[in-house]
C-alpha positions as CSV (number, residue, x, y, z in Angstrom):
1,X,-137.8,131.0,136.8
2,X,-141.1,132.0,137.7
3,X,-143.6,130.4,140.0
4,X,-147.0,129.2,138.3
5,X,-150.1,130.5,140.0
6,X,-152.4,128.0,142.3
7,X,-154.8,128.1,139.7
8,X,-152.5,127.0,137.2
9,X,-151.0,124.1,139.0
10,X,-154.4,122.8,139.6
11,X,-155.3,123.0,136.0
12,X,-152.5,121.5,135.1
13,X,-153.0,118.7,137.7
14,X,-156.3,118.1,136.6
15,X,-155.1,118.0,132.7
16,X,-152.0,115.5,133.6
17,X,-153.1,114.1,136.7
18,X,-150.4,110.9,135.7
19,X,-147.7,113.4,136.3
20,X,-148.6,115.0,139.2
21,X,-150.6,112.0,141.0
22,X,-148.1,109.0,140.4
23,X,-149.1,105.9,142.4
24,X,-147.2,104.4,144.9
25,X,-145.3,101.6,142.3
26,X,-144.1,104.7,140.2
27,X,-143.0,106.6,143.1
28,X,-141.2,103.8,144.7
29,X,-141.0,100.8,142.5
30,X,-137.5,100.9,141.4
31,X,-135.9,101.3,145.2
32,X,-138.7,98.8,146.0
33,X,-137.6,96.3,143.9
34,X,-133.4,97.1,144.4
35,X,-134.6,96.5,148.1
36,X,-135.9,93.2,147.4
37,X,-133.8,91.8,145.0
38,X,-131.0,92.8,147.7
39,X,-132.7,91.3,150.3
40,X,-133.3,87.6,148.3
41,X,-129.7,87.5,147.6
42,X,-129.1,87.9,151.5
43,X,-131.5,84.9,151.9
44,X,-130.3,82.9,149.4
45,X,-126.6,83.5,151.2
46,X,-127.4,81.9,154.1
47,X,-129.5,79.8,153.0
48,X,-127.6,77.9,150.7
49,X,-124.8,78.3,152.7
50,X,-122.9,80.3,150.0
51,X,-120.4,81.4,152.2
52,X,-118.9,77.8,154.0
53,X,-118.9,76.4,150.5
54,X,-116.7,78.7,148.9
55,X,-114.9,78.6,152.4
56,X,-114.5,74.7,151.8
57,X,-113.8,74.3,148.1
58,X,-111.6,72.3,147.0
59,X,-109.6,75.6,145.3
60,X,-106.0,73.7,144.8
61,X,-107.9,70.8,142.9
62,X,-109.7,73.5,140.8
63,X,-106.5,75.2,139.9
64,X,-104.8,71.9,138.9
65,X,-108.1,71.2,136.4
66,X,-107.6,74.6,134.7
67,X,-103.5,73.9,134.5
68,X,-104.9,70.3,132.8
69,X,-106.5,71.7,130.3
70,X,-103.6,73.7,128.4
71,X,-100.9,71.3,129.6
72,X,-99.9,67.3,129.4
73,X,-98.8,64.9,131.8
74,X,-96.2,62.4,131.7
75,X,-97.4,59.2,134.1
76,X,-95.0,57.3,134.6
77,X,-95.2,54.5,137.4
78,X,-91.9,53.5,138.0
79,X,-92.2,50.2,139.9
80,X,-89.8,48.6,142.6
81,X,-88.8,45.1,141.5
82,X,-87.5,42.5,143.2
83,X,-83.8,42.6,141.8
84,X,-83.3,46.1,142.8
85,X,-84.1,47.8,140.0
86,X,-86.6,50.7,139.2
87,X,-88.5,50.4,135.9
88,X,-91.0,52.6,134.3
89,X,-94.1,52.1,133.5
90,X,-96.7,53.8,131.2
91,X,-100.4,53.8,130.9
92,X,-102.3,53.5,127.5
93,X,-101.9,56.7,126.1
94,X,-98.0,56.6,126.9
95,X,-96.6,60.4,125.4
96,X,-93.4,58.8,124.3
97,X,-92.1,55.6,121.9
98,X,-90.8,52.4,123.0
99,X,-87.3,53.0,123.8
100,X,-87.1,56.6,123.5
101,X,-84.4,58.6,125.5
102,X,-86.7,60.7,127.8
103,X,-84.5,63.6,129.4
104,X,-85.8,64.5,132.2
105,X,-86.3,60.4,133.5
106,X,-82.6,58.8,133.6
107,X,-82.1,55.3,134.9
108,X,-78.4,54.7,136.6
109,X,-76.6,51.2,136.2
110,X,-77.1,50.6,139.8
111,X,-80.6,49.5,138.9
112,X,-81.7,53.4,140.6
113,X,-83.5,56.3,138.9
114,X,-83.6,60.0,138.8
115,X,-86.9,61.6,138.0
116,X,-86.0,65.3,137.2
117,X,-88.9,68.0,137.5
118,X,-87.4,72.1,137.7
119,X,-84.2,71.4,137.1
120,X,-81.2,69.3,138.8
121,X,-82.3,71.3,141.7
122,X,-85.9,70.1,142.2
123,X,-85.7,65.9,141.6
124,X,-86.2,62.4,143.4
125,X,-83.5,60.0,143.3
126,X,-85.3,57.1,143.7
127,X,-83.9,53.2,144.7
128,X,-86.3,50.2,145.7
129,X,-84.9,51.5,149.5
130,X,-85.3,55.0,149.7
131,X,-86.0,57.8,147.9
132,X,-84.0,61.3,148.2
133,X,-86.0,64.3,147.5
134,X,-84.5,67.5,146.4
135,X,-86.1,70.3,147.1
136,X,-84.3,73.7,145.8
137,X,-81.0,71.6,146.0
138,X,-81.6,70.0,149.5
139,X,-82.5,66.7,149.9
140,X,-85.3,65.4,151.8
141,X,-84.4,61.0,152.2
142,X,-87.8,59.1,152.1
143,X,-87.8,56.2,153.8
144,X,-89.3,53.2,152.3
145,X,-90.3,50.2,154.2
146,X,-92.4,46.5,153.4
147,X,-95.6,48.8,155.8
148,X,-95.1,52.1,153.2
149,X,-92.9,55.0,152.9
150,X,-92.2,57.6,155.0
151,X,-91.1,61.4,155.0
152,X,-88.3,63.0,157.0
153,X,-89.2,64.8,160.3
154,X,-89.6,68.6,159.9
155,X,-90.1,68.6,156.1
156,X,-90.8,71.4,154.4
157,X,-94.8,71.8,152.9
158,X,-93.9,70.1,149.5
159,X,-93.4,66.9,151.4
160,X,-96.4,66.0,152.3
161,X,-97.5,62.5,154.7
162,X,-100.8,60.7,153.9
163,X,-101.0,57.4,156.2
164,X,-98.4,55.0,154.9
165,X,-97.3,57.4,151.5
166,X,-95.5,60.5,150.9
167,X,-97.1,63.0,148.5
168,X,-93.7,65.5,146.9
169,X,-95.2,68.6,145.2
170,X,-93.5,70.6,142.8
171,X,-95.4,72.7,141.3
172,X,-96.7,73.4,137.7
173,X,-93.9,71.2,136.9
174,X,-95.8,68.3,138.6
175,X,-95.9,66.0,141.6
176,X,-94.9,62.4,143.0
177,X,-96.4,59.5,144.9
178,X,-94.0,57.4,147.1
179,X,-95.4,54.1,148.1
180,X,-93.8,51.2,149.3
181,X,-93.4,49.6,146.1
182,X,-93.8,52.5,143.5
183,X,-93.4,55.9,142.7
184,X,-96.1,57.5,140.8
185,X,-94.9,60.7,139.1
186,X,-96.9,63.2,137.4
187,X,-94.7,65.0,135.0
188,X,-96.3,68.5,133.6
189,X,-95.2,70.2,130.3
190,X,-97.1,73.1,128.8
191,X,-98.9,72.6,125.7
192,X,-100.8,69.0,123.8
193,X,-98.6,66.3,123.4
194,X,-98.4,64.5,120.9
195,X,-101.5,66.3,119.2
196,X,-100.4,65.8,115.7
197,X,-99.3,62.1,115.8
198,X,-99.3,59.6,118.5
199,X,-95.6,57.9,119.3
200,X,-96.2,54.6,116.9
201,X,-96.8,56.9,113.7
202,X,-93.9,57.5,111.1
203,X,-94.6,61.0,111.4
204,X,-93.8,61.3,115.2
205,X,-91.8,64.4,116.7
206,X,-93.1,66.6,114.0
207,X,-94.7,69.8,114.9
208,X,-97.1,71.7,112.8
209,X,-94.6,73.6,110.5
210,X,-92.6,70.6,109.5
211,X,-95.9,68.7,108.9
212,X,-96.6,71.8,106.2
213,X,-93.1,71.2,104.8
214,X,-93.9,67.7,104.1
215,X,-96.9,68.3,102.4
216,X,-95.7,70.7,99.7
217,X,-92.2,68.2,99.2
218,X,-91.4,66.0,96.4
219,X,-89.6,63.7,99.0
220,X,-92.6,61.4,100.3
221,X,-92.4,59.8,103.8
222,X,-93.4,56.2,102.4
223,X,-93.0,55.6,99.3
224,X,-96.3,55.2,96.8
225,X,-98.3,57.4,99.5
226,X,-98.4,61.1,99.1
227,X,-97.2,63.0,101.6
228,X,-100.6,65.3,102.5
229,X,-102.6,62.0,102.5
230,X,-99.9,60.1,104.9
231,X,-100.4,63.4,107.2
232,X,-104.1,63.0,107.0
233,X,-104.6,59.6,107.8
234,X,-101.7,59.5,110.2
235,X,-103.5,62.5,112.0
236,X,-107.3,60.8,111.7
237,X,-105.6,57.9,112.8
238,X,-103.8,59.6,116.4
239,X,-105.0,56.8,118.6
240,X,-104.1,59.2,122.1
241,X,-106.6,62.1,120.4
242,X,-108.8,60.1,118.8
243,X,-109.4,62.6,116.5
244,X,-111.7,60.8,113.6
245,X,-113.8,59.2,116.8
246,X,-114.2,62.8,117.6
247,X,-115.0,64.6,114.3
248,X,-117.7,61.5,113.5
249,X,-119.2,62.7,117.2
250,X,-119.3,66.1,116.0
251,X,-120.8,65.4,113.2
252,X,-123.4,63.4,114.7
253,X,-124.1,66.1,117.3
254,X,-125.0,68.7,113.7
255,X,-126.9,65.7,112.3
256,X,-129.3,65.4,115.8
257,X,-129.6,69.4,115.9
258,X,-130.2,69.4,111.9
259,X,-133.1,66.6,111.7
260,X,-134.5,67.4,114.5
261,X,-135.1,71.0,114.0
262,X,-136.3,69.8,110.2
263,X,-138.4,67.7,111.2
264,X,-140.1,69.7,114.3
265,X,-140.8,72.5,111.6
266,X,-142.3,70.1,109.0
267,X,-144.5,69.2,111.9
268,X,-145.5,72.2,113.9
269,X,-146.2,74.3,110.3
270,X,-149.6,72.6,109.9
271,X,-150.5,71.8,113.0
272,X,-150.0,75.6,113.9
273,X,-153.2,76.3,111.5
274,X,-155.2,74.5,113.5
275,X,-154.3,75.9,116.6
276,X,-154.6,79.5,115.5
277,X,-158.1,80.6,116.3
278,X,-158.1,83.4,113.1
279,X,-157.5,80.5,110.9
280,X,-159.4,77.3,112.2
281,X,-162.4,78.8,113.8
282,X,-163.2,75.8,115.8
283,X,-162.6,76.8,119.7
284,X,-162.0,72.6,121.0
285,X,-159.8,72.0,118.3
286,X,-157.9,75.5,119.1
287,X,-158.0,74.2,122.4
288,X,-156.8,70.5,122.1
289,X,-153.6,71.9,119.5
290,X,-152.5,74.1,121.7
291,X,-152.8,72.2,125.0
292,X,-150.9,68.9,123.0
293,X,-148.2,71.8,122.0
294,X,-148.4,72.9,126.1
295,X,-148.0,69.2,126.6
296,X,-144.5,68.0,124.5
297,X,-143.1,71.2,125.0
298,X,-143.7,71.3,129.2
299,X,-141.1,67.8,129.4
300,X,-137.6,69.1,129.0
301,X,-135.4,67.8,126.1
302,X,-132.8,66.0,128.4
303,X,-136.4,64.0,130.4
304,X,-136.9,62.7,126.4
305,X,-133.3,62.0,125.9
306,X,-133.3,59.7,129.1
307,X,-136.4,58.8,128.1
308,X,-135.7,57.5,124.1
309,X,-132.0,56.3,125.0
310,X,-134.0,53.9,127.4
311,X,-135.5,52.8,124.3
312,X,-133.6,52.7,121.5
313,X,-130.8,52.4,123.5
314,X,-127.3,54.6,123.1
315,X,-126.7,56.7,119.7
316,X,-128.1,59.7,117.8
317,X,-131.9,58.5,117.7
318,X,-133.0,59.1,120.6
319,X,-131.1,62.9,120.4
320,X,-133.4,63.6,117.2
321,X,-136.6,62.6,118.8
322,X,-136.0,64.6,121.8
323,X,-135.1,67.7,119.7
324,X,-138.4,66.5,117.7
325,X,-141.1,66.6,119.9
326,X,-139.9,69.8,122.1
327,X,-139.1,71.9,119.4
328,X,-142.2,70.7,117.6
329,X,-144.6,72.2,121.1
330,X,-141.9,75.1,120.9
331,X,-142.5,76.2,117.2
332,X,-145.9,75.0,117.0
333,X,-146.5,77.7,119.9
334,X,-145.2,80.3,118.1
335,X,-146.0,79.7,114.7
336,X,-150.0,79.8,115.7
337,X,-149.1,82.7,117.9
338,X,-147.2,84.4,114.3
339,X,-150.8,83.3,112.8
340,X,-153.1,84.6,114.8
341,X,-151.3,88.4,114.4
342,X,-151.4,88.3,110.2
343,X,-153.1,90.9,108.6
344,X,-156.7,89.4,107.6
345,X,-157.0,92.1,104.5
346,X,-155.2,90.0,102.2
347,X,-157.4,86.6,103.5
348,X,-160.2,89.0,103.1
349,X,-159.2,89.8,99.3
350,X,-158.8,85.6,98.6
351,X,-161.6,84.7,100.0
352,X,-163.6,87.6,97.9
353,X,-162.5,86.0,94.3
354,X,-164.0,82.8,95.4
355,X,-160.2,81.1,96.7
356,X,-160.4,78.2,98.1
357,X,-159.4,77.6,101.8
358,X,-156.0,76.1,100.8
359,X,-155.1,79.0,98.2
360,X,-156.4,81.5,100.5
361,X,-153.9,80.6,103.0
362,X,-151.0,79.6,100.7
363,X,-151.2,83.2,99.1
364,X,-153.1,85.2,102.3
365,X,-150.8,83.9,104.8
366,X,-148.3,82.1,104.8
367,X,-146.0,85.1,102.3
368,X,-147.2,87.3,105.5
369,X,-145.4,84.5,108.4
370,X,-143.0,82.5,106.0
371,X,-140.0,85.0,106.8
372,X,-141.0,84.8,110.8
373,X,-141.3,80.9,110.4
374,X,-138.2,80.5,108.8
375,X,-136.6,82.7,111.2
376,X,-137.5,80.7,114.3
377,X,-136.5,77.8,113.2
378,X,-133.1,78.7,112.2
379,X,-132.7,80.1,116.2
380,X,-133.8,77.2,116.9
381,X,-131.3,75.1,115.3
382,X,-128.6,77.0,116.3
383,X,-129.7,76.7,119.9
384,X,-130.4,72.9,119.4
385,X,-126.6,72.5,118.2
386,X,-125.8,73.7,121.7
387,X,-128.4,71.3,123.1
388,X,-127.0,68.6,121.5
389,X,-124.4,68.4,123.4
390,X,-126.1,68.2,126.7
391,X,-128.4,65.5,125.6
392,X,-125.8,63.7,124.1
393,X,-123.9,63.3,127.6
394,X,-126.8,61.3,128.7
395,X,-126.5,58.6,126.3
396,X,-128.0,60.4,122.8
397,X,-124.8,60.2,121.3
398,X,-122.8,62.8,119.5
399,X,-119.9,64.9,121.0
400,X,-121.7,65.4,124.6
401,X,-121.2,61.4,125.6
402,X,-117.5,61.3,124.1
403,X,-117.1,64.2,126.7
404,X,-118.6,63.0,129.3
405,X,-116.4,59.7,128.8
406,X,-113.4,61.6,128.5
407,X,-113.9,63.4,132.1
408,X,-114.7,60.6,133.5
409,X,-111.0,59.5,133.2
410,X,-110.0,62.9,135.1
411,X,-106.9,62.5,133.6
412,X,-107.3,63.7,130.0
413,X,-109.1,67.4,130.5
414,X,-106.4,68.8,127.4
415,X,-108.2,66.1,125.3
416,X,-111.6,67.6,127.4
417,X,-110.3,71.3,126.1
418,X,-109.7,70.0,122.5
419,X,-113.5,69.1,122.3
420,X,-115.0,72.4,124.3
421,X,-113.0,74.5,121.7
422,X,-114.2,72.2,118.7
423,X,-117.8,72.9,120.1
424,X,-116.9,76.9,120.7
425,X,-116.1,76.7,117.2
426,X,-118.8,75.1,115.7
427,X,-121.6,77.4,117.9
428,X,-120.6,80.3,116.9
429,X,-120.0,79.6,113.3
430,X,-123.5,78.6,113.1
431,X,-124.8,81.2,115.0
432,X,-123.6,83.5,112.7
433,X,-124.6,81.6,109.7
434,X,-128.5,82.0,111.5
435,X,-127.9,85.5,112.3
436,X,-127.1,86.1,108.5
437,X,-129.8,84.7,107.3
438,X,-131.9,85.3,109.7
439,X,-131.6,89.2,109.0
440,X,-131.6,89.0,104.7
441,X,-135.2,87.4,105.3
442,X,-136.8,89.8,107.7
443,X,-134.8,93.0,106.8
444,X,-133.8,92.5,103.7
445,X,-130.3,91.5,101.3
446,X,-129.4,95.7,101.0
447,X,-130.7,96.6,104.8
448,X,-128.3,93.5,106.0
449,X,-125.3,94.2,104.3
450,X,-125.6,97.5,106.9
């Protein structure tokens, strides 16, 4: 390689001095900025005392969420009575029929009962006096009283002693309360019960593949019904998965992102002419536009939503007029920002035939934005779908309340699941239904398809 002259260097210096002179920021602006970037992390650590809070949470609980939301519980409360005898209990949205042999819950003639979780093994044999617990075949005797109930000195972890109750882990498979007149038992399986049909429909006990069966037989299930409408109804009607509650919520979540993108595009497509200073050459009414667009755009959607619910009360109106008037600033901002960046050549050539204003911009403009406009919106609703959701768990309506409702039982997160998914499903179906069309109008129907 061989060395360029002094001369040479200093022409070349003084030709390219950008490449031979870089300031300080080009020199040292990318270390600069990994330095401080590293360095607010750091802060941010110990200031927000990152470290004791992932120290202190509540990791267990966490993992018994996640194990919620692809399994069921069984919740038995089997109660002490005064006779003797133990008798179960269920809540509301009881996983099994009236009368129905359970397996794994056996009551004894003695008035006792044997609660069965990982095999013979792993089980509580459970009297109104006491309450053996088996724990990899040895028992653990619980010791009930008229002040509580109490574990066994030197018990292993699983048995666990919380003032005047015993606590019995076991797992995945589930977990027990012993109190002084009850046993609470938590009884895990993998998978949804009962997703299909809830214990008082005809159509109980059968899974997916025997539900297809029935609909292509000639043998129907009640007789004058056909057998696909009986599976529909009795499905829409599940009264533990609510699933017609759910599917109207849904819905009404797509109707509140629908409207009230529509309606914040009817809205911001004229008002953007007026805010575009190329178009309407009248600087306070540019200013005023774009300021009101500034102003219903600055006050986030959920503020509206609290704000409308407040005054229309619960339901999907006050969802549409939050999605209204922030998308409205939103698009109105960038439509008049689309406007003000046409090509004034073809306003040029209306306006020299003698067009009026209106035709000049129907023909000079808007064919120039129309594919942008369009484009914008359709993000827009697609986001807004996702939005929905939000605003609907502060009392808008829709999906996002019938969630927050359903956590706030913190006992049915596999019904919380069924809903996350349904609203998995439906974002990213629409996104790609607004990605679609979204390309064939600013590429191009033959560019797309490549």
């Amino acid at each position: 390689m061989t060395a360029i002259s002094s001369a040479e260097r200093a022409r070349l210096e003084k030709k390219f001095p950008d490449v031979f002179k870089r300031s300080f920021f080009k020199q040292y602006g990318l270390p600069l900025g990994i330095g401080l970037t590293l360095a607010y992390l750091v802060f941010c650590w110990f200031f927000f005392n990152v470290g004791p809070a992932l120290q202190n949470g509540k990791w267990d609980r966490a993992s018994i969420y996640v194990q919620d939301w692809y399994s069921w519980r069984a919740q038995p409360r089997l109660r002490f009575g005064d006779d003797g005898v133990v008798t179960a209990q269920w809540s509301s949205r009881g996983q099994y029929p009236e009368g129905a042999n359970i397996p794994w819950l056996t009551p004894h003639d003695d008035g006792s009962m044997t609660a069965v979780f990982d095999g013979e093994a792993n089980r509580l044999d459970i009297s109104t006096t006491g309450v053996d617990v088996y724990i990899d075949g040895v028992a653990w005797p619980v010791t009930i009283t008229a002040d509580g109930a109490y574990a066994p000195e030197n018990a292993p972890p699983a048995i666990e002693q919380d003032r005047d109750k015993v606590w019995v882990h076991y797992g995945f498979a589930g977990q027990a309360e012993i109190r002084d007149n009850q046993v609470a038992v938590q009884r895990r399986f993998f998978g949804w019960a009962n997703f299909l049909y809830d214990p008082r429909s005809v159509l109980w006990g059968n899974d997916l593949f025997s539900s297809i069966g029935l609909a292509f037989s000639g043998d129907q299930v009640v007789e004058g019904k056909p057998n696909i409408q009986l599976i529909w109804e009795q499905w829409l009607g599940n009264q533990a998965w609510q699933h017609a509650d759910i599917l109207v919520k849904l819905f009404q979540t797509l109707v509140m992102a629908f409207v009230g993108t529509l309606l914040a595009t009817l809205i911001a497509f004229p008002l953007a002419f007026f805010a575009a200073r190329n178009i309407t050459q009248n600087r306070p009414t540019n200013w005023l536009m774009k300021r009101f667009f500034d102003f219903i755009r600055s006050v986030d959607m959920l503020i509206w939503a609290l704000f409308f619910t407040r005054g229309f009360g619960p339901g999907p109106i006050p969802g549409i007029a939050a999605i209204f008037l922030t998308d409205t600033g939103a698009l109105g901002k960038v439509y008049a920002e689309a406007l003000e960046n046409v090509d004034d050549k073809q306003r040029e050539g209306m306006k020299s035939v003698g067009a009026h204003p209106v035709s000049v911009n129907r023909y000079g403009v808007v064919p120039q934005v129309l594919p942008v406009f369009v484009s914008q919106s359709l993000y827009f609703w697609e986001s807004n779908t996702r939005s929905a959701t939000v605003i609907g768990a502060v009392g808008a309506g829709g999906i996002g309340l019938k969630l927050l409702e359903t956590m706030g039982t913190n006992s049915d997160w596999d019904k919380v699941a069924y809903m996350v998914l349904l609203i998995l499903f439906v974002v990213f179906l629409f996104d790609n239904i607004s990605t679609a069309i979204r390309q064939r109008l600013i590429v191009g129907p033959g560019q797309a398809a490549h």
